[in-house]
DSSP file (Angstrom, degrees, kcal/mol; ACC not computed):
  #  RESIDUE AA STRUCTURE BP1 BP2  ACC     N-H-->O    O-->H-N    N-H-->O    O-->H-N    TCO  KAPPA ALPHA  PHI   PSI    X-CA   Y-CA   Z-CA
    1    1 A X              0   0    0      0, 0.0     2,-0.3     0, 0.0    17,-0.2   0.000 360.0 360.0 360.0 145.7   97.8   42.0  112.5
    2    2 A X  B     -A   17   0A   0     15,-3.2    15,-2.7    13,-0.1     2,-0.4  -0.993 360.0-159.5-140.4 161.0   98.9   44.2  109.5
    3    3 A X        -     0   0    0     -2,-0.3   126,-0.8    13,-0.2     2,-0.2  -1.000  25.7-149.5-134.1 101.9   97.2   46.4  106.9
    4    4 A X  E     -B  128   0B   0     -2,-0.4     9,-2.2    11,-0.2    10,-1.4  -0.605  13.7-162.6 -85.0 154.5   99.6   47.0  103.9
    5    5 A X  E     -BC 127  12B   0    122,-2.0   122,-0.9     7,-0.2     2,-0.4  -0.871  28.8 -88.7-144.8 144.8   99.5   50.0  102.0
    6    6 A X        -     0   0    0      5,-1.4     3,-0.3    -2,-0.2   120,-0.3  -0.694  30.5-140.2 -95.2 131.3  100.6   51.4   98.6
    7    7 A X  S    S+     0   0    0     -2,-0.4     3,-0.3     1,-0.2    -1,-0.2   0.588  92.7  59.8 -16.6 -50.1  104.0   52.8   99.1
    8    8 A X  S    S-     0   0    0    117,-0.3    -1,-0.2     1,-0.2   118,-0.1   0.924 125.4  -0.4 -62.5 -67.5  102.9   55.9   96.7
    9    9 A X  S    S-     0   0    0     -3,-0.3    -3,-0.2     2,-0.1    -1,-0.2  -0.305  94.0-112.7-136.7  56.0  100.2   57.5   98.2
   10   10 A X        +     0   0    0     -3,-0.3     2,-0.5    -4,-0.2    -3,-0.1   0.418  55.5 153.7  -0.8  43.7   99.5   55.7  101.3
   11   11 A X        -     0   0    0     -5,-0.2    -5,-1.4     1,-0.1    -1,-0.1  -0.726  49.1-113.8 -64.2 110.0   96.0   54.0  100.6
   12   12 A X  B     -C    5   0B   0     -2,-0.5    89,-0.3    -7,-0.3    -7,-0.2   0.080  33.5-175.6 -57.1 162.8   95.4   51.2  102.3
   13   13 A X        +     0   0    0     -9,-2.2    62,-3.8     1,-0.1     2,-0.3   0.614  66.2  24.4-119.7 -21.0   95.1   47.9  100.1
   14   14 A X  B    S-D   74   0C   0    -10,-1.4    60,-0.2    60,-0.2     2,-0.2  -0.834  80.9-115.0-133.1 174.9   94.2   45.1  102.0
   15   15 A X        -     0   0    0     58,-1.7   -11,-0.2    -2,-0.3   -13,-0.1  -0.499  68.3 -57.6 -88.4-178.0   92.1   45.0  105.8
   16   16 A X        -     0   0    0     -2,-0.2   -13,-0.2   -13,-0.1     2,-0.2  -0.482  65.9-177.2 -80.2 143.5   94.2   43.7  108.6
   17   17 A X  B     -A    2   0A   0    -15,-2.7   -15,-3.2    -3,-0.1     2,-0.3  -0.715  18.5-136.6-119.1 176.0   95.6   40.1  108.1
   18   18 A X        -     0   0    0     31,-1.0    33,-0.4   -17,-0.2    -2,-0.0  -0.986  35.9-102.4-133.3 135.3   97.7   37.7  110.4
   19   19 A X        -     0   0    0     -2,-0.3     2,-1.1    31,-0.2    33,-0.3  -0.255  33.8-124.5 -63.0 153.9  100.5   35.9  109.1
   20   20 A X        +     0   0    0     31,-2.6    33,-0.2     1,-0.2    -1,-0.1  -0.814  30.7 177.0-104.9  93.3   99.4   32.0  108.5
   21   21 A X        +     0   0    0     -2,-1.1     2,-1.0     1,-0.1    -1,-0.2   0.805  69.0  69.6 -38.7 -52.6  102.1   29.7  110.5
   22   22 A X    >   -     0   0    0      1,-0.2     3,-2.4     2,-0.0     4,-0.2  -0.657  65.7-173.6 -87.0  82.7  100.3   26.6  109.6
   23   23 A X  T 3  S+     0   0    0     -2,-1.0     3,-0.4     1,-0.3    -1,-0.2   0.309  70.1  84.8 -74.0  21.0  100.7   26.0  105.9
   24   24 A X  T 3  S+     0   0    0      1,-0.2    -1,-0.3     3,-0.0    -2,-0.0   0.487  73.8  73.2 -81.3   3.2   98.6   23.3  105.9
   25   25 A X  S <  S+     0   0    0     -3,-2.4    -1,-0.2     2,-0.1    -2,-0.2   0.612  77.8  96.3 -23.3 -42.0   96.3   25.5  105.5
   26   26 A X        -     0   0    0     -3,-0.4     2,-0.5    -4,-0.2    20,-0.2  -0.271  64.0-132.1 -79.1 140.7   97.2   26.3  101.9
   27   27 A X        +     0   0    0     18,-2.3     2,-0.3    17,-0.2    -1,-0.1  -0.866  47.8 126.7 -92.6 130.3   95.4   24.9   98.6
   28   28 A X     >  +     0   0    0     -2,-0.5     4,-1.3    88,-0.0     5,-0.1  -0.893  45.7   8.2-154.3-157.5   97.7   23.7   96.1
   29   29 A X  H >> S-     0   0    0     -2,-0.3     4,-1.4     2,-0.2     3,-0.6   0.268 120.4  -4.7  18.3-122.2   98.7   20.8   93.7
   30   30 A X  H 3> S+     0   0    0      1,-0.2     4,-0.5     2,-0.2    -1,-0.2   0.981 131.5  63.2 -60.7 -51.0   96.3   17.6   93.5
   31   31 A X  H >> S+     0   0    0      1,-0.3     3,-2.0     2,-0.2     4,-1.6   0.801 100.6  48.8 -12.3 -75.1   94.2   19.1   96.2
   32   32 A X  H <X S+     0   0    0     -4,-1.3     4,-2.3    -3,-0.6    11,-0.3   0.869 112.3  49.8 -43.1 -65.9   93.3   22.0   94.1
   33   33 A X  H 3< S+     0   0    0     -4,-1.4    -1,-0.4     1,-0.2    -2,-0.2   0.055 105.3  52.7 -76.4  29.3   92.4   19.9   91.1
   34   34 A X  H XX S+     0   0    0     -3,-2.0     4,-1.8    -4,-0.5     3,-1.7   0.752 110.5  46.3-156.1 -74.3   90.3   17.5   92.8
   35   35 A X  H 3X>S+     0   0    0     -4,-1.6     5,-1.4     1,-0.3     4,-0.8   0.960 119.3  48.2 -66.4 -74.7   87.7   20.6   94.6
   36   36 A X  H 3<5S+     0   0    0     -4,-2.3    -1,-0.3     1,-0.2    -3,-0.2   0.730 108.6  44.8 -25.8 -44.8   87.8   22.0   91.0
   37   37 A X  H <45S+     0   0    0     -3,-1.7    -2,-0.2     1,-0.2    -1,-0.2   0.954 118.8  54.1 -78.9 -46.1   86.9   18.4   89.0
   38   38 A X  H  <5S-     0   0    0     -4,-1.8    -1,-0.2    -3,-0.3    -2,-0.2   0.712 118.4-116.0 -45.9  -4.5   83.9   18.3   92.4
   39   39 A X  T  <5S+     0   0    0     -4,-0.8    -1,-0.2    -5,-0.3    -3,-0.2   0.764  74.7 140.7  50.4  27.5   82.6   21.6   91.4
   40   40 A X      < -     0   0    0     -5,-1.4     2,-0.3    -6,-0.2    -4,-0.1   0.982  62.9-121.6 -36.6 -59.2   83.8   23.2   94.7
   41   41 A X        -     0   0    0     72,-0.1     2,-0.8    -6,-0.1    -1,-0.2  -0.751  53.0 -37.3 103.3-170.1   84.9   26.5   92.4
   42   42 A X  S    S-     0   0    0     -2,-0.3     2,-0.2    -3,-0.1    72,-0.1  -0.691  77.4-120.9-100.1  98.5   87.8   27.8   92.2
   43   43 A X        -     0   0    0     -2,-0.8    74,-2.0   -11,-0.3     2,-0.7  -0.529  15.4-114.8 -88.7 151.7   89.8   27.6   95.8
   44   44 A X        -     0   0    0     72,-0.2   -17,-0.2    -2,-0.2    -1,-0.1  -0.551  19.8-152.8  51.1  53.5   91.2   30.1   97.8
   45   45 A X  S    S+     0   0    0     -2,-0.7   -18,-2.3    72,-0.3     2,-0.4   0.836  90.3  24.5  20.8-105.6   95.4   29.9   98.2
   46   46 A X  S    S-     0   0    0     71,-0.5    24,-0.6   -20,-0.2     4,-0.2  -0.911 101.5-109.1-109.7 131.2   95.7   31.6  101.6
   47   47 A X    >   -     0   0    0     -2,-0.4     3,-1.1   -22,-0.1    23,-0.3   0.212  50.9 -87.2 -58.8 156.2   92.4   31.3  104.0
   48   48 A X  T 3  S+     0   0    0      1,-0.3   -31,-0.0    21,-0.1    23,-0.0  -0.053 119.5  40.2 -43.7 170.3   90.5   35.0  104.3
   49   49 A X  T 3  S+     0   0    0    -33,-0.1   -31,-1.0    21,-0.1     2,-0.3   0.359 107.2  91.5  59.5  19.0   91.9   37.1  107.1
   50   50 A X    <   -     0   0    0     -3,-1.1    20,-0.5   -33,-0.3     2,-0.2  -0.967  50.2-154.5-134.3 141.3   95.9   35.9  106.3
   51   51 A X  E     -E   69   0D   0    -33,-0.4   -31,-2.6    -2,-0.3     2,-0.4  -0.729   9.1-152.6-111.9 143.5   98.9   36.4  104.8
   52   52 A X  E     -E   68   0D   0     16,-1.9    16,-2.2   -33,-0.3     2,-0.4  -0.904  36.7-129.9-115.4 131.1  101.9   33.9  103.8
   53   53 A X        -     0   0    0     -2,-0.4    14,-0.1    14,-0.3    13,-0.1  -0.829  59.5 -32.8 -82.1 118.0  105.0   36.0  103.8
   54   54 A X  S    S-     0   0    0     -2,-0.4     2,-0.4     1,-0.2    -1,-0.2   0.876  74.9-159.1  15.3  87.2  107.4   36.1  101.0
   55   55 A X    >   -     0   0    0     11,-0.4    10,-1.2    -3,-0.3     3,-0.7  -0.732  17.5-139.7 -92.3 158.1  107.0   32.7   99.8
   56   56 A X  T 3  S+     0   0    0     -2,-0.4    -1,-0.1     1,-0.3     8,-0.1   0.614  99.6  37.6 -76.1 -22.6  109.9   30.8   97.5
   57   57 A X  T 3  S-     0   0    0      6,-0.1    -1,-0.3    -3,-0.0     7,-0.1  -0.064  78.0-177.0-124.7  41.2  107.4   29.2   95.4
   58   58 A X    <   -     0   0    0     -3,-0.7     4,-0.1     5,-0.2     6,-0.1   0.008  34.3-131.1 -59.9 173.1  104.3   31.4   94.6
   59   59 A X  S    S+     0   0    0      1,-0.2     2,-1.0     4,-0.1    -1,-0.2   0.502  88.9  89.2 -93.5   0.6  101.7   29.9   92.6
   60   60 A X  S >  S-     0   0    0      3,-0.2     3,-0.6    59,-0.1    -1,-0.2  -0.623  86.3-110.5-142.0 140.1  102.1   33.1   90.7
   61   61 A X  T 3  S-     0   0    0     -2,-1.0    34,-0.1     1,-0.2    -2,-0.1   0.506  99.6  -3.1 -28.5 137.8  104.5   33.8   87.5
   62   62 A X  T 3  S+     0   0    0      1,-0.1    -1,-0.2    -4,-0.1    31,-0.0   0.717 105.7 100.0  60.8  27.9  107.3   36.3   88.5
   63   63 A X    X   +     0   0    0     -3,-0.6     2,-1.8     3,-0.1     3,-1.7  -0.265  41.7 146.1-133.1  36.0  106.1   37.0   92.3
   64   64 A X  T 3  S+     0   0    0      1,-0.2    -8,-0.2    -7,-0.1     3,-0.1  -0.523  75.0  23.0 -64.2  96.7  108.6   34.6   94.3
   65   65 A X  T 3  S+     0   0    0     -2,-1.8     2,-0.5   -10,-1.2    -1,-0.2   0.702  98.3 122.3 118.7  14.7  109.5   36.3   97.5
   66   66 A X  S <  S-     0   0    0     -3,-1.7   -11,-0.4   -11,-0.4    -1,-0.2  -0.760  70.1-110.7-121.3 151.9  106.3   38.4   97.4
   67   67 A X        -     0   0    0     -2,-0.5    54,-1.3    54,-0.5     2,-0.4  -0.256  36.0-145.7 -57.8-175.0  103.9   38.2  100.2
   68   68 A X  E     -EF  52 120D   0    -16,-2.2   -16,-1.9    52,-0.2    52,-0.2  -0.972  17.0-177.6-149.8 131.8  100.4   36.3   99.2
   69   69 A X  E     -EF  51 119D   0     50,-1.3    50,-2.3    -2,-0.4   -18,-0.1  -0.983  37.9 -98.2-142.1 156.2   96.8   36.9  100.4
   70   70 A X        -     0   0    0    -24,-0.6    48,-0.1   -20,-0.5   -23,-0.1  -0.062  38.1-133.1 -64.7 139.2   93.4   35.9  100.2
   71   71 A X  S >  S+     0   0    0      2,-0.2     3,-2.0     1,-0.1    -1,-0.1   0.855 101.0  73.4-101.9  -2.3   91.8   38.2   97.6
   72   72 A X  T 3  S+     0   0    0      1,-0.2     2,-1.5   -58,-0.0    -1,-0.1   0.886  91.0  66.6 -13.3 -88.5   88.9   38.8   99.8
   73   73 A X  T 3  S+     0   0    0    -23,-0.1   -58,-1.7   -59,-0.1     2,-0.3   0.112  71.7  98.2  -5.6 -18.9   91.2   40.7  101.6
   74   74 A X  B <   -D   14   0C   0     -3,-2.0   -60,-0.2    -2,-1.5     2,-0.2  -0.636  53.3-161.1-106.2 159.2   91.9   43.3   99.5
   75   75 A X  S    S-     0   0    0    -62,-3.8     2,-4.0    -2,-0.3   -60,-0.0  -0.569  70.0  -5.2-116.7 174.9   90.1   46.6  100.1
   76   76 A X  S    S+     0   0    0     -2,-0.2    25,-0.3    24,-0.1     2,-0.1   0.364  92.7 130.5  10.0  25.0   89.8   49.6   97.1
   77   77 A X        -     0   0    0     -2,-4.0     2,-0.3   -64,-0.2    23,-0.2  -0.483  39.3-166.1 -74.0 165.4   91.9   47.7   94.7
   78   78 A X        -     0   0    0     21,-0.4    21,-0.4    -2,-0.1     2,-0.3  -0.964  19.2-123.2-150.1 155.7   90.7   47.2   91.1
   79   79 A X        -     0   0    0     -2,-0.3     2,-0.9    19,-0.2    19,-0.2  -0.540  25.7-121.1 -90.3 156.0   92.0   45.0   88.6
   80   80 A X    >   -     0   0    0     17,-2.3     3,-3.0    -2,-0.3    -1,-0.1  -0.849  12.5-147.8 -90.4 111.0   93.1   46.4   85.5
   81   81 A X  T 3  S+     0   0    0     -2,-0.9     4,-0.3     1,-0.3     3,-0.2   0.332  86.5  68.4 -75.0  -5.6   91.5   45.2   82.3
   82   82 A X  T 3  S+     0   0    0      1,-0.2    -1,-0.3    15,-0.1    -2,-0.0   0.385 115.2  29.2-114.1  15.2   94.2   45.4   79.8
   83   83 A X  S <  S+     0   0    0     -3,-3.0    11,-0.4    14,-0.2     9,-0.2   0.134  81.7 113.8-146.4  49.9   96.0   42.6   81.5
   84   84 A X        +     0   0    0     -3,-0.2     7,-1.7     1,-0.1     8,-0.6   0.975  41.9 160.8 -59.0 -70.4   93.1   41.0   82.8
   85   85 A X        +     0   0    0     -4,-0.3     5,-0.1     5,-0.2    -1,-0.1   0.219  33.1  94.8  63.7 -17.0   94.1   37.9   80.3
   86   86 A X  S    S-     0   0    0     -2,-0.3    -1,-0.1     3,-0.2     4,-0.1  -0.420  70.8-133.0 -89.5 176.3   91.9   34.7   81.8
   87   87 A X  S    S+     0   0    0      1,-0.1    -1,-0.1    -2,-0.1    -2,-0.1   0.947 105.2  26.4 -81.8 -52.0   88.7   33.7   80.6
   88   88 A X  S    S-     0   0    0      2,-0.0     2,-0.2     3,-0.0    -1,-0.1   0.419 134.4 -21.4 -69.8 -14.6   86.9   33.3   84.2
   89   89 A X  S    S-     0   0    0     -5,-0.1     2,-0.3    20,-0.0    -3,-0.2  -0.845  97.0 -40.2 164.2 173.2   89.3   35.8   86.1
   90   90 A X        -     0   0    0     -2,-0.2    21,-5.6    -5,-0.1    22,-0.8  -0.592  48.2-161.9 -72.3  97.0   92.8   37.8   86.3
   91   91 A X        -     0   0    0     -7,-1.7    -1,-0.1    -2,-0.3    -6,-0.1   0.758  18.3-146.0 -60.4 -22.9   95.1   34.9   85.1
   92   92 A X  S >  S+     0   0    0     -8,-0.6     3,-1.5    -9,-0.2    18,-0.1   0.279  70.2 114.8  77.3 -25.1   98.2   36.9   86.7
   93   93 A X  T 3   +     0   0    0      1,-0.2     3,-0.1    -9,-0.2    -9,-0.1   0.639  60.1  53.2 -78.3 -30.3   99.9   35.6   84.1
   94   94 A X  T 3  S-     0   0    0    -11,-0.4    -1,-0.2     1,-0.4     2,-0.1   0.288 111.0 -96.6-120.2  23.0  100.8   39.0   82.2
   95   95 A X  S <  S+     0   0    0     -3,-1.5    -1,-0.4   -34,-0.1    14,-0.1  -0.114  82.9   6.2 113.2 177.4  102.5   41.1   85.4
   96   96 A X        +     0   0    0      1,-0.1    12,-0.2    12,-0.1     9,-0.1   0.147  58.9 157.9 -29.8 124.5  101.1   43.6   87.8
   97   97 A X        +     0   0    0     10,-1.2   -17,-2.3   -13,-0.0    11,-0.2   0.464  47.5  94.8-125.7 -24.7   97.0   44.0   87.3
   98   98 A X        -     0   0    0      9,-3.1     9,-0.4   -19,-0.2     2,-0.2  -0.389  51.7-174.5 -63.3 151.9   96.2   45.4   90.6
   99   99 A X        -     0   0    0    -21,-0.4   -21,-0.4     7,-0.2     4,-0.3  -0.687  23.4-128.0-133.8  96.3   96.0   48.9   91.3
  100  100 A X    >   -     0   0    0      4,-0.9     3,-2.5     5,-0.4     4,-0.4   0.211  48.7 -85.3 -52.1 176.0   95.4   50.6   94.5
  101  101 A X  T 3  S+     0   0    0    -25,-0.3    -1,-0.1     1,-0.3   -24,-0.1   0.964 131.3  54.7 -34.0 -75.8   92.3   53.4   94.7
  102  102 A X  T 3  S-     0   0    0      1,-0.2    -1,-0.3   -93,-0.1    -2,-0.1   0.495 127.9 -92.3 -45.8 -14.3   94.8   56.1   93.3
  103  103 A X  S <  S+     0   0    0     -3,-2.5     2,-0.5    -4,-0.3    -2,-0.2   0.535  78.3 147.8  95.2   6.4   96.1   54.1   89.7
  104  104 A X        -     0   0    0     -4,-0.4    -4,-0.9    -5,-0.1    -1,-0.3  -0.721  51.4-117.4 -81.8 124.5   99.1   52.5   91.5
  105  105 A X        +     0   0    0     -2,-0.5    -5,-0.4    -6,-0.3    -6,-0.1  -0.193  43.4 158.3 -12.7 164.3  100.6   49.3   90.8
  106  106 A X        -     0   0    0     -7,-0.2     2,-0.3  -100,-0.0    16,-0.3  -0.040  43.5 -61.7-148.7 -12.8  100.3   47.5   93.3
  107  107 A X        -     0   0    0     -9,-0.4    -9,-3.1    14,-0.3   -10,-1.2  -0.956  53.2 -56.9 173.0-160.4  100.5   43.8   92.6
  108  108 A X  E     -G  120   0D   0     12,-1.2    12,-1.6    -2,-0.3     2,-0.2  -0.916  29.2-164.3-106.7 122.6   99.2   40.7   91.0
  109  109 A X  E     -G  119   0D   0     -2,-0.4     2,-0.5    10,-0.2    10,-0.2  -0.576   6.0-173.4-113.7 138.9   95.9   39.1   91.1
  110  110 A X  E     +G  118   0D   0      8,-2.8     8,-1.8    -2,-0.2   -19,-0.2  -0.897  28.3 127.0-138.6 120.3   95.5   35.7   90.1
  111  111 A X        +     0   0    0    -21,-5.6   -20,-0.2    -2,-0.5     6,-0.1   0.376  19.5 143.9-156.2  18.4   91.7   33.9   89.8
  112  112 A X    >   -     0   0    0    -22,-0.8     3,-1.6   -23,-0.2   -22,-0.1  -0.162  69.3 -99.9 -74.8 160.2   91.0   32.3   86.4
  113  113 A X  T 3  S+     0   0    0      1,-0.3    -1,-0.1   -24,-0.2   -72,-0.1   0.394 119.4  51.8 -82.5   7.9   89.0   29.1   86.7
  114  114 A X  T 3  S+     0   0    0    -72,-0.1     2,-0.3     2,-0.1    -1,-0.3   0.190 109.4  63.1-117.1   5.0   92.4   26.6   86.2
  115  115 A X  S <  S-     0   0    0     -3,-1.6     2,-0.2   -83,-0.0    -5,-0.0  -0.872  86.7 -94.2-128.4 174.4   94.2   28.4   88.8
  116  116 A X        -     0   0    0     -2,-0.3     2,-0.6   -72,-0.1   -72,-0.2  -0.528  38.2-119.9 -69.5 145.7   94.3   29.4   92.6
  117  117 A X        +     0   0    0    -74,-2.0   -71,-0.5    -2,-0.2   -72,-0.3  -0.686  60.1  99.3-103.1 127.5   93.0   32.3   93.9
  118  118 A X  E     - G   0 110D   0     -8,-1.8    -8,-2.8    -2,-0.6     2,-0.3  -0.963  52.0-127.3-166.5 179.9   95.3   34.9   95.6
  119  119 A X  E     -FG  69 109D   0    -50,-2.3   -50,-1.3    -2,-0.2     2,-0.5  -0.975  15.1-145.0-129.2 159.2   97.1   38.2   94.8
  120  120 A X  E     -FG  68 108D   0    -12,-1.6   -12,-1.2    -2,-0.3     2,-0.5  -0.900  15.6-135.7-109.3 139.8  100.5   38.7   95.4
  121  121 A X        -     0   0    0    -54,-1.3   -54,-0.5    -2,-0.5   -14,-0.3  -0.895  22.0-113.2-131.2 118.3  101.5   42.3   96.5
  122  122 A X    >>  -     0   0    0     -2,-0.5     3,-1.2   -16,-0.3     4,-0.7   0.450  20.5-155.9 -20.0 107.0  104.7   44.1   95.0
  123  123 A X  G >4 S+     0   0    0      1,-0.3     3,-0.7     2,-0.2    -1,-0.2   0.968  96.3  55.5 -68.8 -33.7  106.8   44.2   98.2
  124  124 A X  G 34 S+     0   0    0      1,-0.2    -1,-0.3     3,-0.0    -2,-0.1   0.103 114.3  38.6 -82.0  32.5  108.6   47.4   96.2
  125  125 A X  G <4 S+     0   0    0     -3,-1.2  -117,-0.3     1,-0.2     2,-0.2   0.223 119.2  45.8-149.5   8.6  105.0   49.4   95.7
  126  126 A X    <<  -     0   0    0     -3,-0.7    -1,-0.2    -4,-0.7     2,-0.2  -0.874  61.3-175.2-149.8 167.0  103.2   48.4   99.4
  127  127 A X  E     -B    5   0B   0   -122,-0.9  -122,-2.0    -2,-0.2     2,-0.3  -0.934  28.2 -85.1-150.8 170.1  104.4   48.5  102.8
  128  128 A X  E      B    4   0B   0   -124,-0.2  -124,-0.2    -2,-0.2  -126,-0.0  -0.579 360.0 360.0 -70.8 140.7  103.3   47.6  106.5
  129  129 A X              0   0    0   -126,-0.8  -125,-0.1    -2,-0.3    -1,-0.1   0.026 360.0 360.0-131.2 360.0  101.2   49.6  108.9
């Protein structure tokens, strides 16, 4: 398990996760729209308690190669409101919006009611514990 942390002032960000081996796990493509058109809500990326490590393909703009977790997961973060940008949630869409405790960057949170929810965390602004 690991607890990442903001690089700056070493406040932790997330509680401990375990990396997710089984990407079947994951929600994405038709899947995704299908629990949405049911009125599931709005699912979940990677399940609570885990992390997907630097994926090739995140589901969110300009965060390839940055790890991905559930945003359950995150501890004392707050999103920032002037690049909040979705209607329902944090589209992600308009760059780092997370902040650790302290005002730090710390990644991107993505949860508007047409997308998947996860946050991706700036691999240069966090590290592992």
């Amino acid at each position: 398990m690991v607890v990442y942390r903001c690089w700056e002032c070493d406040a932790a960000v997330t509680r401990p996760v375990t990396k997710l081996t089984d990407e079947t796990l994951l929600q994405e493509g038709e899947s995704v729209m299908q629990l949405a058109e049911m009125g599931a809500g709005e699912p979940d990326y990677v399940p609570e308690g885990y992390y997907l490590e630097s994926p090739d393909d995140s589901p969110i703009p300009r965060a390839d190669g940055w790890p991905l977790l559930n945003p359950e997961d995150m501890v004392e973060t707050t999103l920032d409101m002037e690049v909040y940008c979705g209607c329902c949630g944090p589209d992600g869409g308009q760059g780092p919006n997370t902040d650790c405790r302290n005002g730090h960057k710390i990644g991107i949170e993505r949860g508007d009611c047409w997308t998947v929810h996860s946050v991706a965390l700036d691999p240069k602004a966090i590290y592992q514990e």
